[in-house]
SETOR-894032 format. One record per residue: residue number from 0; residue in three letters; x, y, z of N, C-alpha, C in turn. Coordinates in Angstrom, 1 decimal. Layout:
BEGIN
node num=NUM residuo=Ala n.c1=X n.c2=Y n.c3=Z ca.c1=X ca.c2=Y ca.c3=Z c.c1=X c.c2=Y c.c3=Z
...
END
This chain:
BEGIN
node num=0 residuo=Unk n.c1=16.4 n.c2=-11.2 n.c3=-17.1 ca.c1=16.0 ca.c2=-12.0 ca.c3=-18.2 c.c1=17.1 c.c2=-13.0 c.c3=-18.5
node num=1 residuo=Unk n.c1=16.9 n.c2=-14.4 n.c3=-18.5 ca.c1=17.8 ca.c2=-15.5 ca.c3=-19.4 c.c1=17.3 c.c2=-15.9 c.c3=-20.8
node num=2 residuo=Unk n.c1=18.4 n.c2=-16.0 n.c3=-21.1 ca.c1=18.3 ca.c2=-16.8 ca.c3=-22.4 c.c1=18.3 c.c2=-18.4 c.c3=-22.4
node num=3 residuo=Unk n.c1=17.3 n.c2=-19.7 n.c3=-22.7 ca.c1=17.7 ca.c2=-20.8 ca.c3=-22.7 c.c1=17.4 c.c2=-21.3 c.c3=-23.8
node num=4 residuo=Unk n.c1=18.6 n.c2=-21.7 n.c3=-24.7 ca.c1=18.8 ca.c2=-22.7 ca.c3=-25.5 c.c1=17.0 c.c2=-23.6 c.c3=-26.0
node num=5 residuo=Unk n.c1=16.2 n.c2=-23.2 n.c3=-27.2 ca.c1=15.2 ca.c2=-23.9 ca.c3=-27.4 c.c1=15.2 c.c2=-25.5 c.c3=-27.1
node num=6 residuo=Unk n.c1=16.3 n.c2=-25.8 n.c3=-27.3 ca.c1=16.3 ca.c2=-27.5 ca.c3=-26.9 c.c1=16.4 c.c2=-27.7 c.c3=-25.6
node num=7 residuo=Unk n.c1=17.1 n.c2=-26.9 n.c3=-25.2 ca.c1=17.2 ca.c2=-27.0 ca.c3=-23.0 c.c1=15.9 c.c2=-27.3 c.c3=-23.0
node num=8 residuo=Unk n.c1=15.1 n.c2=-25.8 n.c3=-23.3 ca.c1=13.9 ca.c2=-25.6 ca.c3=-22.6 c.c1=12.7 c.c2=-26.7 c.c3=-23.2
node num=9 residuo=Unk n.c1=12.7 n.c2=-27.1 n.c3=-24.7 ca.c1=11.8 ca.c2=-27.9 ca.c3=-24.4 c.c1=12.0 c.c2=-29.4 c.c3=-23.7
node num=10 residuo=Unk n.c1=13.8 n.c2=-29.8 n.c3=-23.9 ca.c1=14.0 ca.c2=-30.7 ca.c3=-22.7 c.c1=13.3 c.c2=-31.1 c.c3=-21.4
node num=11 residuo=Unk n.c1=13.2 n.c2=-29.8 n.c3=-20.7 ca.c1=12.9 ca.c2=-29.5 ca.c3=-19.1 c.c1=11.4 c.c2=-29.2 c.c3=-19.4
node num=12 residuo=Unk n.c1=10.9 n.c2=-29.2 n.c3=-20.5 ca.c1=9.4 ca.c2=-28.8 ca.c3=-20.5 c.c1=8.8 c.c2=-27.4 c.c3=-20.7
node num=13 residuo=Unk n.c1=9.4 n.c2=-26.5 n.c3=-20.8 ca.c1=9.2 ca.c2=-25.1 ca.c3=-20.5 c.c1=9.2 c.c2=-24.3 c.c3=-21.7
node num=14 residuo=Unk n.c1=8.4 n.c2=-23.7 n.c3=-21.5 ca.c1=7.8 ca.c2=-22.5 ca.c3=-22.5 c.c1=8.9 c.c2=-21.0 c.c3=-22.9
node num=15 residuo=Unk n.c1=8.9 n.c2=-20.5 n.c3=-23.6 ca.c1=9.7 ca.c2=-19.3 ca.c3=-23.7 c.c1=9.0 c.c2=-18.3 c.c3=-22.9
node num=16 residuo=Unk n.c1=7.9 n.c2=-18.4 n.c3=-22.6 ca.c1=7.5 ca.c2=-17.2 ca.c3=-21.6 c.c1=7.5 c.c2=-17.5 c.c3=-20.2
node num=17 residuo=Unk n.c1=7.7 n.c2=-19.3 n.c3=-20.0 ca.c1=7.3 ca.c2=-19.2 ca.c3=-18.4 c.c1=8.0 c.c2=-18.5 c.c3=-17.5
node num=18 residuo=Unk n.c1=8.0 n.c2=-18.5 n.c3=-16.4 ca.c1=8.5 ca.c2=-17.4 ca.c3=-15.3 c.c1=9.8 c.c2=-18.7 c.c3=-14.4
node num=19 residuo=Unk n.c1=10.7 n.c2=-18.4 n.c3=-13.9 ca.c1=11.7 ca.c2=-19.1 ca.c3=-12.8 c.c1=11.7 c.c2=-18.2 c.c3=-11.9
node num=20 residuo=Unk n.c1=12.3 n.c2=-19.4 n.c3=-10.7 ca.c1=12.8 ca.c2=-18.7 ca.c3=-9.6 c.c1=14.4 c.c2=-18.8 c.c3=-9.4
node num=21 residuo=Unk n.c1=15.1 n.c2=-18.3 n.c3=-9.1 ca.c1=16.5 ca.c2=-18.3 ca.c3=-9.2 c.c1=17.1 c.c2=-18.1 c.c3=-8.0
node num=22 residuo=Unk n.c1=17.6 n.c2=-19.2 n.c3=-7.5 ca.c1=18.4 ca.c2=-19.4 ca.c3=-6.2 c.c1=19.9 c.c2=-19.4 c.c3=-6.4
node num=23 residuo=Unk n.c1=20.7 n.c2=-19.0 n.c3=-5.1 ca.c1=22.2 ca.c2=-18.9 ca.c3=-5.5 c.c1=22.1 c.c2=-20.2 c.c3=-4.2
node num=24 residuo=Unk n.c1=23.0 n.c2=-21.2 n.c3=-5.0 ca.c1=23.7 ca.c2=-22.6 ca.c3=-4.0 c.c1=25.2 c.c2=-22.3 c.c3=-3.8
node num=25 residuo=Unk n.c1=25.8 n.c2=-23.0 n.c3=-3.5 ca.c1=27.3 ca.c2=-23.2 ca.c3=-3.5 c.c1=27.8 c.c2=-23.9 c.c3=-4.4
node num=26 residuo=Unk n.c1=26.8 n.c2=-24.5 n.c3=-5.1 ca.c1=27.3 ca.c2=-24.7 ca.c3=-6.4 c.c1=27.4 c.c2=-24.0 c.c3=-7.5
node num=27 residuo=Unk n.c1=26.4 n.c2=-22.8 n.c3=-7.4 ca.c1=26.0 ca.c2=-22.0 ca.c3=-8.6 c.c1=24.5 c.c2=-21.4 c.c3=-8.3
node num=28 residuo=Unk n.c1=24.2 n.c2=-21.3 n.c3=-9.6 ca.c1=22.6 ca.c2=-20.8 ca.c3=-9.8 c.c1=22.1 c.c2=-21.9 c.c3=-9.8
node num=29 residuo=Unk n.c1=20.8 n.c2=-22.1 n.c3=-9.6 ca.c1=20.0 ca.c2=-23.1 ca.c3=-9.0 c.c1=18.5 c.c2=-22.5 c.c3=-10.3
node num=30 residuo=Unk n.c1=18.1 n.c2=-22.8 n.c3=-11.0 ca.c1=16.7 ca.c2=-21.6 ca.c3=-11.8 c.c1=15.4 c.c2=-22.9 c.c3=-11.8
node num=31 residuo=Unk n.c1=14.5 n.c2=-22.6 n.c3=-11.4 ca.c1=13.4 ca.c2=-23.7 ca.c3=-11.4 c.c1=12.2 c.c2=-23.4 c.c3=-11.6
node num=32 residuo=Unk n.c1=11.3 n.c2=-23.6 n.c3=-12.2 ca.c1=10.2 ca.c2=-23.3 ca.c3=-12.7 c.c1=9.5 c.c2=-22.7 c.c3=-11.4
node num=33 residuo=Unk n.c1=9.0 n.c2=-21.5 n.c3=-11.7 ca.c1=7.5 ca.c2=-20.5 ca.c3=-10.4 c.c1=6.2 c.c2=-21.1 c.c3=-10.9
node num=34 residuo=Unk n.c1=6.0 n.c2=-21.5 n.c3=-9.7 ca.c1=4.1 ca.c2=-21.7 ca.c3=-10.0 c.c1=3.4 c.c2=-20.2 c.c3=-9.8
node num=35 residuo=Unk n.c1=2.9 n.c2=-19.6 n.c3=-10.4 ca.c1=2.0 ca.c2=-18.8 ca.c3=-10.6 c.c1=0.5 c.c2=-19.0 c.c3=-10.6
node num=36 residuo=Unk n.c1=-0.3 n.c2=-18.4 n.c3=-9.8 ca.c1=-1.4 ca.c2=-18.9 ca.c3=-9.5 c.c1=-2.4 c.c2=-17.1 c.c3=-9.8
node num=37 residuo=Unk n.c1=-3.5 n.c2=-17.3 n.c3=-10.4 ca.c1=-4.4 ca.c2=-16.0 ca.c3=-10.7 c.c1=-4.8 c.c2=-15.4 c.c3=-9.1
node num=38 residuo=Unk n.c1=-4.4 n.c2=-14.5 n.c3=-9.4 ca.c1=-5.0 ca.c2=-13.6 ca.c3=-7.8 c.c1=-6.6 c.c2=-12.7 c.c3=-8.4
node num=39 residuo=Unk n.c1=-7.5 n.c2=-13.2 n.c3=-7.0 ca.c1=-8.6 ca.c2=-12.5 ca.c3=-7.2 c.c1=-9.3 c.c2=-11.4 c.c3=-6.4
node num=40 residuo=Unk n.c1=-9.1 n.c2=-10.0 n.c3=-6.5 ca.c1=-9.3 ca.c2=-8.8 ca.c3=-5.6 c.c1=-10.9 c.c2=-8.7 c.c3=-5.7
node num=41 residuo=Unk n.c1=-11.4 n.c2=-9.6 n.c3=-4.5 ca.c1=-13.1 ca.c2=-9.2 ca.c3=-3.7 c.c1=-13.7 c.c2=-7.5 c.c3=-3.8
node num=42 residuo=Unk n.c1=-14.2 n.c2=-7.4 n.c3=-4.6 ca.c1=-15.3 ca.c2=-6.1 ca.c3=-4.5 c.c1=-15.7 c.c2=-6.2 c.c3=-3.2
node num=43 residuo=Unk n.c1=-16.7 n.c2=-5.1 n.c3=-3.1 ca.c1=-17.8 ca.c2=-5.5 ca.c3=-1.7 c.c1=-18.8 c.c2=-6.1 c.c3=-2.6
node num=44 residuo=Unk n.c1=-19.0 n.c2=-6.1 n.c3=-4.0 ca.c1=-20.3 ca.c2=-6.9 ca.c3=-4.7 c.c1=-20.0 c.c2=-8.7 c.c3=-4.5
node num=45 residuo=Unk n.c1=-18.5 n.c2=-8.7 n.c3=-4.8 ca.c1=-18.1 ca.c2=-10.1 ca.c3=-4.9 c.c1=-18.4 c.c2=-10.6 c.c3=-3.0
node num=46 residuo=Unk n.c1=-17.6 n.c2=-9.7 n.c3=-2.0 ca.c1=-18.7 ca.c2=-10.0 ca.c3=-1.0 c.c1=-20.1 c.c2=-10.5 c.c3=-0.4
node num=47 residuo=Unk n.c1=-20.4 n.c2=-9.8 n.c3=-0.9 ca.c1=-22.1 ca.c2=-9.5 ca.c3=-0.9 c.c1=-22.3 c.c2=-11.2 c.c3=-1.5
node num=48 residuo=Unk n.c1=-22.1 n.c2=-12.1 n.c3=-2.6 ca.c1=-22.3 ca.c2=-13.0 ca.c3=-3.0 c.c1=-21.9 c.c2=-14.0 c.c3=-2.0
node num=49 residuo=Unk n.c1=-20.8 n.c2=-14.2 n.c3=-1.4 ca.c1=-20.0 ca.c2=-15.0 ca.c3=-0.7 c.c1=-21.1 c.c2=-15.3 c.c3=0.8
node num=50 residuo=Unk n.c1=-21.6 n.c2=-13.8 n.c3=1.3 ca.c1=-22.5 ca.c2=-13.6 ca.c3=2.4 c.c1=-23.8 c.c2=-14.3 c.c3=2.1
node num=51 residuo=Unk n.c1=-24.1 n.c2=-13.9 n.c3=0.7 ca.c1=-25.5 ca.c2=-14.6 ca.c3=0.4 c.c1=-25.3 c.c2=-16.3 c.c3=0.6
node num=52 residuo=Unk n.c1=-24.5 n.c2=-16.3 n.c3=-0.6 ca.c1=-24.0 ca.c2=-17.7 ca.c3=-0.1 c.c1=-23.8 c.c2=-18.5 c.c3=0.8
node num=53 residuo=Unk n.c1=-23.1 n.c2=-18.1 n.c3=2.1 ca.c1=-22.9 ca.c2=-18.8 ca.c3=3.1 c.c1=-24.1 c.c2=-18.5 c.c3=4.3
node num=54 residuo=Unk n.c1=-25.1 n.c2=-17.1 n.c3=4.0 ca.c1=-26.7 ca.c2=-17.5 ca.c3=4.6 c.c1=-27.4 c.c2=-18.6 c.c3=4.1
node num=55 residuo=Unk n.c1=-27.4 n.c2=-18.5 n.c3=3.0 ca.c1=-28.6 ca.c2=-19.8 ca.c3=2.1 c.c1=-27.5 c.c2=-21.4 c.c3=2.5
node num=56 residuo=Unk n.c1=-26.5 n.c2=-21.5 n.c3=3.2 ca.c1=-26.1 ca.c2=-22.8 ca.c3=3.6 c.c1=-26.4 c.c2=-23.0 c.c3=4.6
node num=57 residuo=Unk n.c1=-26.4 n.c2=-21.9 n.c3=5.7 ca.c1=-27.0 ca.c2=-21.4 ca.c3=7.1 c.c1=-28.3 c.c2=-22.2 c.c3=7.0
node num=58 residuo=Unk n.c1=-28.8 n.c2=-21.0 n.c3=6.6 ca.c1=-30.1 ca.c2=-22.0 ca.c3=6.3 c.c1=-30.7 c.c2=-23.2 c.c3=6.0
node num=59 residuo=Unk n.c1=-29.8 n.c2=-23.7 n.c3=5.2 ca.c1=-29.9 ca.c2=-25.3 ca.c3=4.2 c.c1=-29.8 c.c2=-26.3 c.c3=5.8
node num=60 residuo=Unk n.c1=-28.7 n.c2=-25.5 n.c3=6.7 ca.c1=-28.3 ca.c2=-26.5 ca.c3=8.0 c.c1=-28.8 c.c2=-26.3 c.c3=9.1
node num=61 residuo=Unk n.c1=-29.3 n.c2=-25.1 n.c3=9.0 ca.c1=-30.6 ca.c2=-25.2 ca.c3=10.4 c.c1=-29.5 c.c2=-24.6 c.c3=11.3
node num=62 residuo=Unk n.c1=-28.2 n.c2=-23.3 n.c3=10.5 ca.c1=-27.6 ca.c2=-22.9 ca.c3=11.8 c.c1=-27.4 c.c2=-21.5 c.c3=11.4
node num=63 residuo=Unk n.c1=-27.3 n.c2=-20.5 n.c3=12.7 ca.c1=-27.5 ca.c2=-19.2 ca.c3=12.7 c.c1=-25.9 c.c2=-18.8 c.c3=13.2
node num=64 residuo=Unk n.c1=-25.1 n.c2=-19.4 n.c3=13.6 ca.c1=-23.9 ca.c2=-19.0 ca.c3=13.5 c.c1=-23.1 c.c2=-19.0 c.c3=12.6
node num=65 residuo=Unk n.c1=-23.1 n.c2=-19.1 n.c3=11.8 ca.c1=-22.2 ca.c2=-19.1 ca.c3=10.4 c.c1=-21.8 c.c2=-17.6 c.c3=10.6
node num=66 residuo=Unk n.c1=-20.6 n.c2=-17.2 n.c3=9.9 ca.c1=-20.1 ca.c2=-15.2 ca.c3=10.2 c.c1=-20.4 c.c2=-15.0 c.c3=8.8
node num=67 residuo=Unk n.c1=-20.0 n.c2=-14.0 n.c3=8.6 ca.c1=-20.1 ca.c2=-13.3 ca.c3=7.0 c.c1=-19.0 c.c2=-14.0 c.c3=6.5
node num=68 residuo=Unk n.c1=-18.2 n.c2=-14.3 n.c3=5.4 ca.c1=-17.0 ca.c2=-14.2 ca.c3=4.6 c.c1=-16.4 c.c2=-12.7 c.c3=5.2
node num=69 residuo=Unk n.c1=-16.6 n.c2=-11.8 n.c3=4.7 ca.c1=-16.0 ca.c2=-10.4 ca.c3=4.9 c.c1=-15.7 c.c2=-9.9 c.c3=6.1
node num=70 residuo=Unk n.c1=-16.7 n.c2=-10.4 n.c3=7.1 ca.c1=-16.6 ca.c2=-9.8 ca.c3=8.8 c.c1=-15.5 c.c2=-11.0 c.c3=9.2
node num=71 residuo=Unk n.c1=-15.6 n.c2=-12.6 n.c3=8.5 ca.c1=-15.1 ca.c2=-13.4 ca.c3=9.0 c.c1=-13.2 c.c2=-13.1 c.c3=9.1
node num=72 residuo=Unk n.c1=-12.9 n.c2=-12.5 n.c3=7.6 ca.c1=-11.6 ca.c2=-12.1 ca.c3=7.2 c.c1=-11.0 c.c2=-11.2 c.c3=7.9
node num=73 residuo=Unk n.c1=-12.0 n.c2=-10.5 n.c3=8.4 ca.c1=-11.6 ca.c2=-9.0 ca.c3=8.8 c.c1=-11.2 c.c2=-9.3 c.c3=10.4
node num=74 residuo=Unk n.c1=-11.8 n.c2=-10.2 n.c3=11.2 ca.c1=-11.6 ca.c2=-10.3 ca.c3=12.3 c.c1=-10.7 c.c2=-11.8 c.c3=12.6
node num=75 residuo=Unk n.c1=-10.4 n.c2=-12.1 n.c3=11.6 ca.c1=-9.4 ca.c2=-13.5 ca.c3=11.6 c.c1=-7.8 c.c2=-13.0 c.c3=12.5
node num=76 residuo=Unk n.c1=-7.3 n.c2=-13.9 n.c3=13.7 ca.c1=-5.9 ca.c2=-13.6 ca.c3=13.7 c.c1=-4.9 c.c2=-14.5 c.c3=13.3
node num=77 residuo=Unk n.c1=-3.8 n.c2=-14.0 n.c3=13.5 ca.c1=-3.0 ca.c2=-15.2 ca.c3=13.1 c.c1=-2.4 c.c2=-15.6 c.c3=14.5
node num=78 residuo=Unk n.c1=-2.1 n.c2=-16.9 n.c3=14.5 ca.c1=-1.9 ca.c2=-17.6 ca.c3=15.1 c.c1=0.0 c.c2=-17.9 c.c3=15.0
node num=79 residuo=Unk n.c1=0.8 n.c2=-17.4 n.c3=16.1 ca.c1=2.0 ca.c2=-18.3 ca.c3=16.1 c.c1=2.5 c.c2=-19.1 c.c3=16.7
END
């Protein structure tokens, strides 16, 4: 946890709760705002929606290859 001076912080824009990341330079500490983004954990119901979804576009385009969302994830590699 840091403490920054109310005026620093609304200087630089930043909230009393926002989050930093904190790098060590050769000059010192380096602290700079974290983007934080909402993470969202897929059910198999939220699945199920995604599949429906991407049959009824199937459909919409007159193509039968389209994969599931879920089978598509599952069998994805990574590439180096």
């Amino acid at each position: 946890m840091v403490t920054l001076p109310a005026k620093r912080r609304q200087a630089l824009g930043l909230k009393g709760d926002d989050q930093l990341i904190a790098e060590t330079t050769p000059e010192g500490l380096l602290l700079r705002p974290a983007a934080t983004l909402p993470l969202e954990l897929y059910t198999p119901e939220r699945e199920r929606e995604f599949d429906a979804a991407e049959a009824e576009l199937a459909a919409v385009l007159g193509s039968k290859t389209v994969q599931p969302a879920h089978t598509a994830r599952k069998t994805r590699k990574s590439v180096r």
